[in-house]
C-alpha positions in Angstrom: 201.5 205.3 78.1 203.9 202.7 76.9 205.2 199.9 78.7 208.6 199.1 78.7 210.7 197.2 76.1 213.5 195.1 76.3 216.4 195.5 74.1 215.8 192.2 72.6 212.2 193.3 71.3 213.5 196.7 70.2 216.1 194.6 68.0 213.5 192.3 66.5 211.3 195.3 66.0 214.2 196.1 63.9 214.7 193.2 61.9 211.6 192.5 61.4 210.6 197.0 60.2 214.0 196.4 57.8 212.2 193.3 56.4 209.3 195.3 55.6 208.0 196.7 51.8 204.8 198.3 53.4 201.3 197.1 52.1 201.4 195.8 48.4 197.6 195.4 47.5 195.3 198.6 47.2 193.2 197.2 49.9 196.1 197.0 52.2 197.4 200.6 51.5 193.9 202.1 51.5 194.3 200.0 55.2 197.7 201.4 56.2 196.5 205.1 55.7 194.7 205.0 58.1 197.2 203.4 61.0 197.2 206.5 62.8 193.2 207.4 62.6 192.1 207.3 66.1 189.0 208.5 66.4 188.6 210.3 62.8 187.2 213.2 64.4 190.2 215.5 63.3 189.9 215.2 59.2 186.2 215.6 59.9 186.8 218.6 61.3 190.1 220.1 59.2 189.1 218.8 55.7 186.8 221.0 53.6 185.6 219.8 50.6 186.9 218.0 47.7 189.8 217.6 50.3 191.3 213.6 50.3 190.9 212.1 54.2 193.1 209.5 52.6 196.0 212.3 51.8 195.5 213.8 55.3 195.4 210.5 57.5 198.8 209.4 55.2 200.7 212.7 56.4 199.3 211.8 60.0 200.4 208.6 59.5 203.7 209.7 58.0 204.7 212.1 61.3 203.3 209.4 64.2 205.8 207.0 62.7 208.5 209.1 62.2 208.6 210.6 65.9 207.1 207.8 67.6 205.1 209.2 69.9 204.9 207.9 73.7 202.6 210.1 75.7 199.3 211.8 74.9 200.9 215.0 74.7 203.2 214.0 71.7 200.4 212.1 69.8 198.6 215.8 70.3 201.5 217.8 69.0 201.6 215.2 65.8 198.6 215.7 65.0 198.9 219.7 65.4 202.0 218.7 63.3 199.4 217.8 60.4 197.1 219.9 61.0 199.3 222.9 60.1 201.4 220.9 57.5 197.4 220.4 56.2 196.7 224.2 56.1 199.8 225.2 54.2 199.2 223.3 51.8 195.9 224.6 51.3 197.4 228.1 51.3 199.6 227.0 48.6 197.1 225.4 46.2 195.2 228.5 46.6 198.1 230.6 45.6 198.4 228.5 42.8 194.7 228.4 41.8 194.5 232.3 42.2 197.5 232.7 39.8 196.4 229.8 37.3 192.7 231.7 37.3 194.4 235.0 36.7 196.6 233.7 33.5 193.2 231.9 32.3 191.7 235.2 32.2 194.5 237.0 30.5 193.5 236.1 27.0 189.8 237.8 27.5 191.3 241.1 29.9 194.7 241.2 28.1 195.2 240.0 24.8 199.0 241.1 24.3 199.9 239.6 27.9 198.4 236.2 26.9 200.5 235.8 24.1 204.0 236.3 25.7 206.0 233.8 27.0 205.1 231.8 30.3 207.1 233.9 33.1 205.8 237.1 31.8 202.2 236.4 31.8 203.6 234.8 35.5 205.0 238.1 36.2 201.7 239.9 35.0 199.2 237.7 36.9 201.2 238.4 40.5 200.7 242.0 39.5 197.1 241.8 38.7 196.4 239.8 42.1 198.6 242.3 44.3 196.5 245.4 42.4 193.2 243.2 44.3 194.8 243.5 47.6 194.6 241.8 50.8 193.7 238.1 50.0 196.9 237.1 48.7 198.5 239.1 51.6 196.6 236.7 53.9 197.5 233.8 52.1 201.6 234.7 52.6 200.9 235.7 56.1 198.8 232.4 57.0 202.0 230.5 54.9 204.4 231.7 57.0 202.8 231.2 60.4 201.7 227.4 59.3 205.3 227.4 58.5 207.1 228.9 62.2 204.4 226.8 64.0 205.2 223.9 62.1 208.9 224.4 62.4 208.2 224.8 66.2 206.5 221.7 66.8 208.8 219.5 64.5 211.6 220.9 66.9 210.3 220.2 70.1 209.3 216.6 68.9 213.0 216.1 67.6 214.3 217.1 70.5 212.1 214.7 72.3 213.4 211.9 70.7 216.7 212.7 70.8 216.6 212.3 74.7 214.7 209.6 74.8 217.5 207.6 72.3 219.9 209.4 74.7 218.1 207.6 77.9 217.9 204.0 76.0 221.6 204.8 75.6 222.8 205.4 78.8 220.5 202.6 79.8 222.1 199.8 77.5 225.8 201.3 79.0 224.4 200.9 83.0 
């Protein structure tokens, strides 16, 4: 996909990436999120509403530069990368919306449990979502397999780069 560097560019790259602050002006960083947009077509398609594009194409931005992708089939795992990094966090904020909605309700259902201290009426709202069943069992299942698939992808993509530096290595020694 890539065409080959020398080692001069690669160094000047890296001179001139260490010289860098990133984007100053909101313009430019409103830009710079969006570095790794190809097409758009995925946060069209993974966001639902009230969900920032701007959030999601930063953390896509965020993981092409950090593995540096150099076929299509990396660029793909990246952005599977986000995608489930994406999804997590949903499942989290809807953890955390279920339990902030449950301790709202506590001074209407249960008086006495609103007015004790902040890890008991914690305590009590768990217990009055794991009473309603199997949503929040969902949610910790869809965490944890965002989380192994995640973990997965972030492995294989390490790895990759490992034996590409490996390669350039034993390239610069020849």
């Amino acid at each position: 996909m890539s065409t080959q560097r020398s080692d001069a560019q690669i160094e000047a790259s890296r001179i001139n990436g260490a010289l860098s602050r990133g984007p100053v002006t909101e313009e430019g960083k409103a830009s710079s999120s969006r570095n790794a947009t190809r097409h758009g077509l995925l946060s069209n398609t993974i966001l639902i509403a009230g969900e920032s594009r701007t959030d999601f194409d930063r953390l896509l931005a965020s993981l092409t530069l950090e593995f540096e992708p150099q076929s299509e089939s990396e660029l793909l795992m990246i952005e599977e990368m986000a995608v489930t990094k994406w999804r997590q966090i949903r499942t989290w904020n809807m953890v955390a919306g279920a339990h902030n909605h449950e301790m709202e309700c506590q001074p209407e259902k249960s008086p006495e449990v609103a007015a004790r201290a902040l890890p008991a009426r914690a305590f009590n709202a768990v217990a009055e979502l794991n009473k309603s069943g199997s949503s929040m069992d969902s949610l910790h299942r869809y965490d944890s397999r965002f989380s192994r698939q995640y973990d997965r992808l972030y492995t294989r993509l390490s790895r990759l780069k490992d034996l590409r530096r490996k390669q350039r290595d034993r390239e610069l020694q020849e």
